[in-house]
N, C-alpha and C positions, 0 to 999 in steps of 0.2 A: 337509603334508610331515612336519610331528612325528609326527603319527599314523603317517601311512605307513613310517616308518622305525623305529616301534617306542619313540620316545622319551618318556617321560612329561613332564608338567607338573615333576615335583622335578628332572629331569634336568636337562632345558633351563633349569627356573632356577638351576643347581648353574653350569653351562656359562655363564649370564649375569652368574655373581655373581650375581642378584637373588634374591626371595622369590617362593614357589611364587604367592601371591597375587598378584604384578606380571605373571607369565608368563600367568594366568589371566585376569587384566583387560587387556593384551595380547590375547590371542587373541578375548578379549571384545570388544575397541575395533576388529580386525578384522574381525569377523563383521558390525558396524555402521558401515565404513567409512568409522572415526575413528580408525586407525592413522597414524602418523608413519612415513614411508619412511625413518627413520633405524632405528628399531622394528624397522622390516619387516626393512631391514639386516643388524642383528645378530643379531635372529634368523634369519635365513637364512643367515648365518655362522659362526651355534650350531650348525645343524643342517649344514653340510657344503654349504651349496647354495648357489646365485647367485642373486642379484635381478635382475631384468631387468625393468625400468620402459620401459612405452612411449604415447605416444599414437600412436593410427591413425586415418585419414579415417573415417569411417561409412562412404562410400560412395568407389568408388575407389580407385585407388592413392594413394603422397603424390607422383607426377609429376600423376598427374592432382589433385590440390588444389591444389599447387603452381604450375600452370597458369592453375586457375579462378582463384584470387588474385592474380596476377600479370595476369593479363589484365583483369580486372574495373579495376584500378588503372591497367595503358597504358591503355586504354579512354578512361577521365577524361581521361588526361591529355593524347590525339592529339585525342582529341574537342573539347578546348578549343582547344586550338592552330586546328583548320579551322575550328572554328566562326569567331575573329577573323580568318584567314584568308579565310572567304569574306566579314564584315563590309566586309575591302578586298577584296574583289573578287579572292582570289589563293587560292582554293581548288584543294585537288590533287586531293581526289576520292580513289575506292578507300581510303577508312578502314580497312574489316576488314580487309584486305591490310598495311598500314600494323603495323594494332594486330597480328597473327601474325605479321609479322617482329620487331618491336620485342620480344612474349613470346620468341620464341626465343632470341633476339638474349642477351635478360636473363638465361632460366634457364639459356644455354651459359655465360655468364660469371661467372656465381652474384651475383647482383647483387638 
């Protein structure tokens, strides 16, 4: 974005208060993926722009991780319950049924 907007290295350290050499080992610690998002920050604030920090599923949406995690976790925890359940004899049977209501159930209620 410096580049593209025209800015130099002196500018952007004039605009940070710092020294041309911090903006340069900045954009150095960038390049190697040892910036501080505070870094990132105020340079993005030097230069007129927004930060926008995110993580995303690799695969999926985040309803769908949100989902896979959530379910994986009722899973365990209906699974134990029938398991003792059937120990006495008092099994209800239909688990996956069970475990997709109790997911819904959860991520309708943010839970």
């Amino acid at each position: 974005m410096r580049e593209i907007s025209g800015t130099t290295l002196r500018e952007l350290a004039s605009r940070l208060n710092v020294s041309f050499q911090t903006v340069a080992a900045s954009e150095k610690a960038e390049a190697n993926d040892r910036i501080t998002l505070k870094g990132l920050r105020e340079t993005a604030d030097a230069l007129g722009c927004e930060l926008i920090y995110a993580l995303v599923p690799k695969k999926g949406t985040v309803q769908d991780f949100a989902e896979a995690k959530t379910y994986h976790r009722i899973k365990e925890r209906v699974s134990a319950v029938e398991h003792s359940m059937t120990l006495e004899a008092q099994q209800t049977g239909n688990v996956e049924e069970k475990v997709r209501e109790e997911v819904a159930r959860t991520l309708k209620h943010g839970r």
